[in-house]
N, C-alpha and C positions, 0 to 999 in steps of 0.2 A: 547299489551293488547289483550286478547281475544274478539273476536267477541262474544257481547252479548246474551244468548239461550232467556231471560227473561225481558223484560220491562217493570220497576215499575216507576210508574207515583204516583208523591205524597212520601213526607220526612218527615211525620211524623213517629209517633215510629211502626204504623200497618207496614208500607211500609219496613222503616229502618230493622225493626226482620224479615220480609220478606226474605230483603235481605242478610241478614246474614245468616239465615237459608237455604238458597238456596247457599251461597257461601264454608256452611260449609261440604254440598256436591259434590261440585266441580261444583256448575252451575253457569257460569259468569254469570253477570246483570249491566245494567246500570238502574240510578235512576235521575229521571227529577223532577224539584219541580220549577212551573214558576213562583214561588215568590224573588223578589230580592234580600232579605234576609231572615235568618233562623227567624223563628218565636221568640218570645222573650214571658217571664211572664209563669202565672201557668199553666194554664190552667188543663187537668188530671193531679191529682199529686198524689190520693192516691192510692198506687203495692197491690193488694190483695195478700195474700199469696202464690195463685196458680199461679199468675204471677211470682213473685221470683222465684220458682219452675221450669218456664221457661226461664230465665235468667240464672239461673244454669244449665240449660238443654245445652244452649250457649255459659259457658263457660264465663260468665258476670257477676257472684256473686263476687268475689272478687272486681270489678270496684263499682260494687251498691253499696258495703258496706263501700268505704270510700266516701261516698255522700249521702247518706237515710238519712234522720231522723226517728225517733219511731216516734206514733202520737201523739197528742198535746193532754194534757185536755181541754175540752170544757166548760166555765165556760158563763152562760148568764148572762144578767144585765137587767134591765130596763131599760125604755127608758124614760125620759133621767133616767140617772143613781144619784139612789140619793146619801146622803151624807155618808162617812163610806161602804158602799155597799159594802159585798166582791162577792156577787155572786153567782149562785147556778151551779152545776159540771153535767153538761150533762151527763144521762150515754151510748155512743154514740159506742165507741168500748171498747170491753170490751177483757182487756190481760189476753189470755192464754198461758199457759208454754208451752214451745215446746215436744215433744214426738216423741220417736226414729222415727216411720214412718211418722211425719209432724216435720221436722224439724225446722218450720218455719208458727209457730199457728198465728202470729199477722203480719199484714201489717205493710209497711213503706210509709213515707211521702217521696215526689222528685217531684218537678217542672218538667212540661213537658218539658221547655224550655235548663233542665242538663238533665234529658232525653234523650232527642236528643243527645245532643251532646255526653253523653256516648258513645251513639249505631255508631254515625259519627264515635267518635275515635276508636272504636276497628275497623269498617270496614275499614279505611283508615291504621291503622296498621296493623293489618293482612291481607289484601287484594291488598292495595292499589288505592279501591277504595272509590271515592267520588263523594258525590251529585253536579249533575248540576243544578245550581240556573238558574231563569229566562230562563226557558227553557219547553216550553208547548207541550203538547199534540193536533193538530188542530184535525185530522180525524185517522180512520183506517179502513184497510178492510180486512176480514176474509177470509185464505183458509185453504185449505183441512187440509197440511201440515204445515203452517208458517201464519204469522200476520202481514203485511204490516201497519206500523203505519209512521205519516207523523207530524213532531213536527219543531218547532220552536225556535229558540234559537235570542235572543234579548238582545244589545248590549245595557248598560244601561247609557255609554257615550254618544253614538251616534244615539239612539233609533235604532239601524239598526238591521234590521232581517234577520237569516239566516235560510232558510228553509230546513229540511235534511229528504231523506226517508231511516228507517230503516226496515230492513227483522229479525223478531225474533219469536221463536217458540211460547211465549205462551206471555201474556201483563194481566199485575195485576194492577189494577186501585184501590190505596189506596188515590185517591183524593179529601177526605172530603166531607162533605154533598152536597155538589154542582157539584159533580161528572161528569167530562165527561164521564169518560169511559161509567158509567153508564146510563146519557143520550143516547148515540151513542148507547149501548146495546139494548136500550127501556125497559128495566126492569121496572115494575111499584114496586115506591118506597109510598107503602102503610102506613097509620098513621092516628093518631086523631085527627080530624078534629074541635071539638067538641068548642063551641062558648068561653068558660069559659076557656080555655088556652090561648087564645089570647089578655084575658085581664091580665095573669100575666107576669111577667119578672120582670130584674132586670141591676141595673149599675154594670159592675166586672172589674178588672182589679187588675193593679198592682199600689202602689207608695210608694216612699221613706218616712220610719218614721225616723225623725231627731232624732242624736244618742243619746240615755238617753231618750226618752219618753218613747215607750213599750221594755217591753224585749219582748225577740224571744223563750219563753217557754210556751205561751199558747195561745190558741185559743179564742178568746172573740166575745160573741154575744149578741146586745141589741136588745132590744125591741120586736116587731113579727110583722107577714103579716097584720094583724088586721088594724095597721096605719101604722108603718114605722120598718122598721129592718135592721141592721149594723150588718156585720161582717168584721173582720179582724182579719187573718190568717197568720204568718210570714212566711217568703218564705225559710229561713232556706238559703241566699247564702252566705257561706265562706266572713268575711271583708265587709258585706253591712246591711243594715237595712227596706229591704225591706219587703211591707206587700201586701199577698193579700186583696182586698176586693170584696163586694158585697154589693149593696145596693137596696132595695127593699120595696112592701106595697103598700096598696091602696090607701095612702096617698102621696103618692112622685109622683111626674112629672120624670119620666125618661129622658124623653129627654130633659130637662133644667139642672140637675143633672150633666148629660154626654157633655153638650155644652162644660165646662172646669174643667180648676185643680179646679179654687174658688169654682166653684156649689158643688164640690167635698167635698173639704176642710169643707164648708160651711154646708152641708147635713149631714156630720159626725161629725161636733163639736153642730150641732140640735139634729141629735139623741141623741148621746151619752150625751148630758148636758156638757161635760169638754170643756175647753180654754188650757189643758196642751199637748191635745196630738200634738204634733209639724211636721207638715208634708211638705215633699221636692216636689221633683215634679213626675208627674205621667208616669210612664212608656209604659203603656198600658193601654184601657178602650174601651168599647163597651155597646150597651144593650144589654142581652141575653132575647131571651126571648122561649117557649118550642118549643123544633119540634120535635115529636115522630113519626118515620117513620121505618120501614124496606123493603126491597125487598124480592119478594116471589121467587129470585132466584139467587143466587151468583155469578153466569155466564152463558156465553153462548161459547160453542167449545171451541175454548183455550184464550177465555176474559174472564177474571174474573175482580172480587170486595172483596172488605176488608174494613175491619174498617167503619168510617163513613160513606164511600163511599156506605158501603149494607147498615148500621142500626144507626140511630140514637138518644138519648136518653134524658131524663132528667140527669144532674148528680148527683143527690142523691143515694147514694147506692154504689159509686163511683165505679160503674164496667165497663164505655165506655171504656176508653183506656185498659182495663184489658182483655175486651170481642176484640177490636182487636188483642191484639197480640195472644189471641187464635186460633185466625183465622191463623195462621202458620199448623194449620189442611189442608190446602192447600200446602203449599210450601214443604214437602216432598214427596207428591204424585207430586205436577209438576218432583220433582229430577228425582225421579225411570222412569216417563215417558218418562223426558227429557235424561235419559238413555236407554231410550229400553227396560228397564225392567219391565215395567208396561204395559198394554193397559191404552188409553185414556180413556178406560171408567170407569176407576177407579176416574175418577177428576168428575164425577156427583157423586159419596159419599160427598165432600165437601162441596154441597148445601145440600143433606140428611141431615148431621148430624150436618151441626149448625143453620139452620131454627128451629129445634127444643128449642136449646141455647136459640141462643136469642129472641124469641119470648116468652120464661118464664120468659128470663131477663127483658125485655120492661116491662111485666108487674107488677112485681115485685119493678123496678124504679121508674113506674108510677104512684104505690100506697105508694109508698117514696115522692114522690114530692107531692103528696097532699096534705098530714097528712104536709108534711113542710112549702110548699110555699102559696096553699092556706088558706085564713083569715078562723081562726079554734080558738077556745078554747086553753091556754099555755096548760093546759093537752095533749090535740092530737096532737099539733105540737112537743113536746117532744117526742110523739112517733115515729114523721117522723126522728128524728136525729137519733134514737138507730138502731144500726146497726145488722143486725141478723145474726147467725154463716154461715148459706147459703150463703152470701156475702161475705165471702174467696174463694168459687168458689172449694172446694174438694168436693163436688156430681155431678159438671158436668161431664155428662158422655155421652155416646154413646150406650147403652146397649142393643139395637134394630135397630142397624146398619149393612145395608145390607154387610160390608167387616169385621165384628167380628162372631169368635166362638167359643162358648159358651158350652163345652161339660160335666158342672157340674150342670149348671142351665138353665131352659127352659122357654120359656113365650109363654101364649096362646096368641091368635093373637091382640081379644080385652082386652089385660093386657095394662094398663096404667102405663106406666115407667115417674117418672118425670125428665125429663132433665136437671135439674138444683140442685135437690135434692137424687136423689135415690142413686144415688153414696156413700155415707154416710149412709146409713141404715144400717153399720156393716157388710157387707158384700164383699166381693172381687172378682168381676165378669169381667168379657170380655168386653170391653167399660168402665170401670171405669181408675179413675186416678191410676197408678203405684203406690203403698206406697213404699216410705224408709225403710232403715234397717239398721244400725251403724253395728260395731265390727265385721264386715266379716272378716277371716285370711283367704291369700292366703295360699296354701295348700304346707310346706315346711319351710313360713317362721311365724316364734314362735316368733316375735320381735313386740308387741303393737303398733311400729308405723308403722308398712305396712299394719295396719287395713284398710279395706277400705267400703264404705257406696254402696247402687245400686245406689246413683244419682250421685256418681261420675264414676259409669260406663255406664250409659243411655248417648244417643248421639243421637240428631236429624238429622245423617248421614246415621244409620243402626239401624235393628229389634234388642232384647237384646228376645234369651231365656232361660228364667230360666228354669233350669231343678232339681226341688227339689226329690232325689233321694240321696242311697247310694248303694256303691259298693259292698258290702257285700250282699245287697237285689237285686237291679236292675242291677247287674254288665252288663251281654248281653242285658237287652234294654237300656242303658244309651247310647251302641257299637252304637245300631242301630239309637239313637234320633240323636246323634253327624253325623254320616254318613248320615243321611236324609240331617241333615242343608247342610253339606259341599256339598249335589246334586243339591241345590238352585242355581240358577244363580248369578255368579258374589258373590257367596259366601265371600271370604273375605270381600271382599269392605259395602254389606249391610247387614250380619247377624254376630250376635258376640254371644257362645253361652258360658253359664254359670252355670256350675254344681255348687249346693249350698247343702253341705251336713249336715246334722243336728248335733247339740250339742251335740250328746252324739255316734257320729258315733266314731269307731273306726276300719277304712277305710281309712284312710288320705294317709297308705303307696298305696294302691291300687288306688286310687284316682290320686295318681299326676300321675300316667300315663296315663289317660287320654289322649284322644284328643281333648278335650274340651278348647276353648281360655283360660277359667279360672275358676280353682276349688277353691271352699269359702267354709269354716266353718264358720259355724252360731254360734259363740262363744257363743253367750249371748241367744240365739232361739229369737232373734227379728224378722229373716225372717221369719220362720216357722210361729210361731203368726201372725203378720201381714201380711201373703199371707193366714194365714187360712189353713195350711199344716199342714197334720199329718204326722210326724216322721216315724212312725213304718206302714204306708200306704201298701198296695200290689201292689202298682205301681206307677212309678215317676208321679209328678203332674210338668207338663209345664205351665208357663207363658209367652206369647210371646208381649214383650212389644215393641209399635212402636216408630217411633222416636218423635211422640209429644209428649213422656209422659205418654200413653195409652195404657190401655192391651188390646191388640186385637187380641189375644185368647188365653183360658183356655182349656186345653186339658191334655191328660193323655197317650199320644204314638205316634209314629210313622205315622198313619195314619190322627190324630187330626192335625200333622204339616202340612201334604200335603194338607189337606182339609183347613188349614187356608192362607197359602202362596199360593196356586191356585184364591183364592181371591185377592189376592195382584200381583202378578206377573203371567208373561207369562211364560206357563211351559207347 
């Protein structure tokens, strides 16, 4: 086994995509998680669309897809529920059709607890590597070069501790709100303090519904925060009849609720008025109640934070878990550093550019959880359920980030870009999400099934540049963009470039000789259209997309690549 570059503390899914992401550029890792066993129940379950987006970035869509569910109708009841009642149909997400450059318009449902274990199995297959359970983080100390961390691993026969010091370059603390790393950092993890959160929360968990009571096709919720509110949620696992629940309202005693299964049992056959729903025993249960917090800084030298561990939420809006695995905006830049190919000072863009994220998301969630959880009018709290198209997460962008550029569009200094929205404004800029494009033909082969999409050529290993151009028009600068890339350091391994010639080019013979990794027809013009390229241009338009996903940078020759890879790498 390789001596590990990277030490990720913490197995949930931030930490897990971490490490895949970093494995799938050739950076060993070890991953510590000092819980004795793997976590169990829902907890994040619903993938916004731009997560999926990064699961197939991974190399992990095929796996999701025999295990998602679509999302459930949401149909409410009263409380207790009267007689005949069918209920009224939350309108909460709302399904749009897919389109060639958003493949994948509507989220899906997946317990965090298949989650994980997804993300285990592919690392453990393709890698060979697996999480160590019960096995903690005590201290560490920073140098110049390396990270001296001092961890604990405990024998859960024999309570016996064995104490080990490792030396590794860089240490990623995805461990949940209660964060060492983050403690030891001293990051202040700021939030709302505010008297009137403290008095809401709620009982959640998981338990068994005996077979034949609910089906596992919808989502059902009675009553509201006013007095009391029930839901339950099926968990959708393979051969089980498990449901989640929550229970809530300024009428419930939470913590008698939570004492057992009966208070359980007993609080949801009160809400709800029914004696039919038939329930097993409970799997998981806790109170939740709000912690709205983030860190004003993601790290410090080569400690960082992720997930929970920088930012933590209400889940209404359901973009916590979604909003860490975005945070994989770090684990490409450790690669290229942990290669050589980067300076270190490119890992303070990581704190730039999602302090902005999620500090729109906090708020955004915040005034989710209101309109929900607190006692409100059925009107208002209906509007905390409806979910808004910004919560798929394709305007997150970067568009004012100090390592993109931007040589088609310019922003004065005080222009306010919003970080969570402007990405979506019809537009296609440097720091926005990469779009899709079907029916690409490699250049030679005429046969419909060697089509191929840009998200099955994007790789969170290496940069992808488009180079939208034809030979007949750009032939000598296409010479010159192609021979820039190949001057890039370590050129194979993290630049792939990609000549993408338009629908009506008739260049294909001239094209495939190329030195380009690969020449595409845009059979159908879905790239042109959705990169916002004109065809008949005076000169090739670049797109230099990274490996999260993101263009970071829009340029139009030779000198627009040097000036954006001089930001990225040692050159």
């Amino acid at each position: 086994m390789l001596t590990p570059s990277v030490l990720i503390v913490g197995a949930g899914p931030t930490g897990l995509i971490h490490a895949l992401t970093l494995l799938r550029n050739g950076i060993p890792v070890r991953i510590i998680e000092k819980q004795d066993a793997f976590q169990l129940g829902t907890r994040g379950c619903g993938m916004q669309p731009r997560t999926i987006e990064m699961y197939k970035l991974l190399g992990l869509l095929p796996d999701l897809l025999e295990v998602k569910t679509d999302p459930f109708p949401v149909v409410k009841f009263s409380s207790p529920q009267g007689d005949n009642e069918e209920g009224n149909v939350l309108p909460m997400v709302e399904r749009i059709a897919n389109t060639p450059s958003r493949p994948i318009n509507t989220g899906f449902m997946l317990m965090q607890e298949r989650q994980e274990h997804l993300l285990r199995t592919r690392l453990e297959k393709d890698y060979g590597v697996t999480v160590e359970l019960h096995t903690e983080l005590r201290s560490f100390e920073e140098h110049d070069d390396h990270v001296v961390a001092h961890i604990v691993k405990r024998t859960p026969d024999t309570d016996e501790n064995k104490e080990e010091t490792l030396k590794i370059d860089f240490l990623v603390g995805a461990d949940g709100g209660r964060s060492t790393v983050r403690k030891q950092l001293g990051l202040d993890f700021l939030g709302d303090d505010s008297p009137d959160l403290k008095e809401i929360g709620m009982v959640a968990g998981d338990i068994e519904a005996l077979e034949g009571t609910l089906d596992q096709k919808v989502w059902r919720i009675w009553g509201d925060t006013t007095s009391n509110m029930l839901s339950l949620r099926p968990c959708s696992i393979p051969d089980k009849t498990h449901i989640n629940f929550f229970i809530g309202g300024v009428d419930v005693d939470l913590e008698k609720v939570s004492s057992s299964r009966e208070e359980v049992v007993k609080a949801i056959n009160a809400i709800t008025g029914r004696d039919d729903i038939k329930l097993g025993n409970v799997i998981n249960m806790g109170i939740w109640r709000p912690n709205i917090r983030m860190v004003n800084s993601f790290g410090k030298g080569r400690v960082f934070i992720a997930g929970d561990a920088a930012h933590v939420h209400s889940p209404t809006g359901g973009q916590g878990m979604n909003s860490g695995a975005q945070d994989i905006n770090l684990a490409w830049k450790l690669a290229l550093v942990s290669k050589n190919l980067s300076p270190p000072s490119i890992l303070t863009s990581y704190t730039a550019e999602r302090i902005p994220v999620i500090a729109t998301m906090l708020s955004k969630t915040t005034e989710l959880f209101h309109k929900t959880f607190q006692p409100a009018s059925p009107e208002k709290m209906v509007e905390g359920w409806r979910r808004g198209y910004e919560l798929r997460m394709f305007g997150v962008n970067y568009r004012k980030s100090g390592i993109t550029l931007d040589e088609k569009y310019t922003y004065a200094e005080d222009e306010i870009v919003d970080p969570y929205r402007s990405g979506d404004d019809g537009t296609v800029r440097a720091g926005d999400r990469a779009p899709d494009a079907p029916k690409l033909a490699p250049v030679g082969q005429t046969n419909a099934t060697s089509h191929t999409t840009f998200f099955d050529i994007f790789s969170p290993a290496y940069h992808t540049l488009l180079v939208f151009a034809d030979p007949s028009q750009h032939g000598e600068a296409i010479g010159g963009i192609v021979e820039t890339a190949r001057g890039l350091p370590s050129f194979k391994e993290v630049v792939k470039t990609v000549l993408v010639l338009p629908q009506t080019s008739s260049s294909t013979n001239d094209a495939s000789t190329s030195s380009a990794d690969m020449v595409l027809l845009d059979t159908e013009g879905y790239a042109y259209k959705h990169y916002d390229v004109v065809a008949d241009s005076q000169q090739p338009t670049i797109f230099i997309v990274r490996p999260d996903g993101f263009i970071g940078g829009l340029v139009f020759g030779v000198e627009g690549i040097r000036k954006y890879f001089a930001l990225i790498f040692k050159l």
